[in-house]
LUMBALO-142244 format. One record per atom (N, C-alpha, C): x, y negated, z. Coordinates in steps of 0.001 Angstrom, whole numbers, padded with zeros to 6 digits, always signed. Layout:
XYZ
...
! end
This chain:
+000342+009929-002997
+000398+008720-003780
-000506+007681-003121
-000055+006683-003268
-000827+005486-002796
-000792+004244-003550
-001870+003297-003405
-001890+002023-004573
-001632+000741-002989
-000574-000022-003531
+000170-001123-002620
-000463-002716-003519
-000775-002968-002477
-001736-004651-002720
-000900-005716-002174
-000652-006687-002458
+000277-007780-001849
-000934-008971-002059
-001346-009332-000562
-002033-010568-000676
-001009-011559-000059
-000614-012732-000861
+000627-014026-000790
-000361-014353+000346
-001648-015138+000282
-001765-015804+001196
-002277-015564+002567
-001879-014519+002614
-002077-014018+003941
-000749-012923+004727
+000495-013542+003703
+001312-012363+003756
+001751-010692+004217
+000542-010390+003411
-000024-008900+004056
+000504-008255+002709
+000977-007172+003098
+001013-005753+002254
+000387-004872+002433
-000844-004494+001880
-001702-003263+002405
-001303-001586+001092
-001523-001017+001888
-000905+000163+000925
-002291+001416+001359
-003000+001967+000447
-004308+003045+000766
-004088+003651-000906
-005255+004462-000460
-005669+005410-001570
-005497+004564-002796
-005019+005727-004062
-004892+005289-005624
-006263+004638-005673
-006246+003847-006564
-007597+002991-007030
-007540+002979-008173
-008801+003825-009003
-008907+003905-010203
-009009+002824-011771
-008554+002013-011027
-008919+000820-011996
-007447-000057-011997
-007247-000842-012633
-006126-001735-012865
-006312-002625-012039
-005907-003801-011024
-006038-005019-010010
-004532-005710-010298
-005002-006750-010714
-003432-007685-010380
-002703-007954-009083
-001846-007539-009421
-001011-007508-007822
-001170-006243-006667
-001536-004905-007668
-001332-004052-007073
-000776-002812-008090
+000043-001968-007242
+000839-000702-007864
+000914+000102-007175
+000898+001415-008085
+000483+002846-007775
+001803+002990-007304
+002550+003746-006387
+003593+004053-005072
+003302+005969-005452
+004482+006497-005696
+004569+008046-004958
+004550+008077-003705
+004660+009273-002962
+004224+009407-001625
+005929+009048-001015
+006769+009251-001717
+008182+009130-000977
+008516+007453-001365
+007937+006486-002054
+008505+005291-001810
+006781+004517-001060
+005729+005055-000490
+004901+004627-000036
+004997+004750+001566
+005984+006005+001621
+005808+005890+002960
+007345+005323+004018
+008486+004762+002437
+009785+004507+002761
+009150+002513+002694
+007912+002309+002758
+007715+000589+002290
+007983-000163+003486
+008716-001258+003003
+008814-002524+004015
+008532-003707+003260
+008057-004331+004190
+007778-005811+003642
+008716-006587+004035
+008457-008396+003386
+009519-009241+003469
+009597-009789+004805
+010849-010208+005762
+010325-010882+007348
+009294-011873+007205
+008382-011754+007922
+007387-012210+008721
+005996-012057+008380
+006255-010696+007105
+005233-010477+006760
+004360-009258+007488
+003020-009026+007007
+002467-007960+008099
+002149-006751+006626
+002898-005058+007485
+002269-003898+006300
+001193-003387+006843
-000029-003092+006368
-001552-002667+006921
-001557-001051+006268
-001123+000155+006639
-001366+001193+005833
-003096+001948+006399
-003740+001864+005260
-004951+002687+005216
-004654+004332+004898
-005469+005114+005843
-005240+006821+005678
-005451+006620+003900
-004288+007672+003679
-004618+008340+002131
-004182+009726+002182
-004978+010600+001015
-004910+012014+001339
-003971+012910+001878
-002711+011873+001674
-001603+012760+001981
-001273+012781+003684
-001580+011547+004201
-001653+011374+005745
-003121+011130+006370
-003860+011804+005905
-005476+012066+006316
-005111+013213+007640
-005505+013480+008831
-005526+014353+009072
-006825+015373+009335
-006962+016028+008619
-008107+016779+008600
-008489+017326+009669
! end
């Protein structure tokens, strides 16, 4: 599972570890639509390691 952040003004999608708290403009993702994510053209996706693609 992973929590997906959309910053508009920087047209970034960053997607990392669940974050325990509520944030506007971000949502909790299962591991099968977190790791199926695309963003809109010309935007940039930033994925941070989360437990499931950590490699130990």
């Amino acid at each position: 599972m992973a929590t997906l952040t959309y910053d508009y003004a920087d047209a970034m999608a960053v997607l990392g570890p669940l974050v325990g708290r509520h944030e506007p403009h971000s949502y909790d993702l299962c591991a099968r639509h977190a790791e199926r994510l695309s963003a809109p053209q010309g935007w940039q996706v930033v994925r941070h390691p989360t437990s499931r693609n950590t490699v130990a």
